[in-house]
C-alpha positions in Angstrom: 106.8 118.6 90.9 108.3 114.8 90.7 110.6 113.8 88.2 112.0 110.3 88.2 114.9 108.6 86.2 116.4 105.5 85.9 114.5 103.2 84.5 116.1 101.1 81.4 115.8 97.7 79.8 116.8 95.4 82.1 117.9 91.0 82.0 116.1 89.5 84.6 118.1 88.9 87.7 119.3 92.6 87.3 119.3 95.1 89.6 118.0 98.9 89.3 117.8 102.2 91.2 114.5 104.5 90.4 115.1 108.5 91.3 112.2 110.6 91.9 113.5 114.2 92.6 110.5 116.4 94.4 110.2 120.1 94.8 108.8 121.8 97.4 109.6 122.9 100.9 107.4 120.6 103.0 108.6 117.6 101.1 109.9 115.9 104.4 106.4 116.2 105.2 105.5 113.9 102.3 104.4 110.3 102.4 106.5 109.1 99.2 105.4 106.3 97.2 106.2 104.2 94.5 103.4 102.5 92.1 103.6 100.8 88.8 101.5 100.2 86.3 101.8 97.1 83.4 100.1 97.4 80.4 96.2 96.6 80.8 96.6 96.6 84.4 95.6 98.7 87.1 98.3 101.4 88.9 99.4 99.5 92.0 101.4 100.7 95.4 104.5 99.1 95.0 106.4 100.6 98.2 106.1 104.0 100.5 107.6 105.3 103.1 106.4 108.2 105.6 107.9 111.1 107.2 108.7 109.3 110.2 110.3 106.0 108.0 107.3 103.6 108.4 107.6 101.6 105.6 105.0 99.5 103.3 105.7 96.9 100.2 103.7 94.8 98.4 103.6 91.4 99.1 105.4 90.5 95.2 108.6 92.8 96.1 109.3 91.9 99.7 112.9 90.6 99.7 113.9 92.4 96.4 112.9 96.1 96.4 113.9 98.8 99.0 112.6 102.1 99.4 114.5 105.4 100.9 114.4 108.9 101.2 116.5 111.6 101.3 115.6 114.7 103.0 118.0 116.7 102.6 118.2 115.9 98.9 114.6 116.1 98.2 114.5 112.4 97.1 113.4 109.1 97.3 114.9 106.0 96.0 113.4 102.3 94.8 116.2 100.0 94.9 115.2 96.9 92.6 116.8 93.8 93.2 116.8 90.3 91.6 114.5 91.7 88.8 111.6 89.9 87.2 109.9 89.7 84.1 106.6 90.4 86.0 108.1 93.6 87.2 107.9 95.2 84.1 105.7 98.1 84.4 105.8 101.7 84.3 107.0 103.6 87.6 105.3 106.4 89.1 106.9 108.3 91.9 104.2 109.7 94.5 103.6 111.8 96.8 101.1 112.6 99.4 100.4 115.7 101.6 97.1 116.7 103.7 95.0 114.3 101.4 96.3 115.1 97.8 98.3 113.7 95.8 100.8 114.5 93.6 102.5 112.4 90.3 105.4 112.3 88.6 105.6 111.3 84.7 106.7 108.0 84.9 110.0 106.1 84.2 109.8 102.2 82.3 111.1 99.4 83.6 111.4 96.2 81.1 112.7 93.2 82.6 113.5 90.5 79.8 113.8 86.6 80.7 
């Protein structure tokens, strides 16, 4: 199960921290993930990071957004810096584990200019 939190209403310029909380034992196993998904748009891989603390981001977050995990807490993190308009978007914390993958709810971001 993945739960996330923190995502509010935001002025542009802001900065955010999105929680996703996952349970399960082989968690530090996990390749974690964030994605979002803007209205009428496509779900899109935002950031992940494996097990071992490669890291990927989308070109449009470079520079602003950080990913992390905790293992010991069973979490992973996306700091959002210098927010944009454009970043508004639901975000879905993700995991994946031997080829399946799991979802969490969702949390909204807005981002107003």
């Amino acid at each position: 199960q993945l739960v996330e939190s923190g995502g509010k209403l935001m002025q542009a310029g802001g900065s955010l921290r999105l929680s996703c909380a996952v349970s399960g034992r082989t968690y530090s196993r996990y390749v974690m993930g964030w994605f979002h998904q803007a209205p009428g748009k496509e779900r899109e891989l935002v950031a992940d990071i494996t097990r071992g603390g490669t890291i990927y981001y989308v070109d449009s977050v470079k520079g602003r957004f950080t990913i992390s995990r905790d293992n010991a807490k069973n979490t992973v993190y996306l700091q959002m810096n210098s927010l944009k308009p454009e970043d508004t978007a639901v975000y879905y914390c993700n995991a994946l584990f031997l080829g399946q993958n799991y979802w969490g709810q969702g949390t909204q971001v807005t981002v107003s200019s």
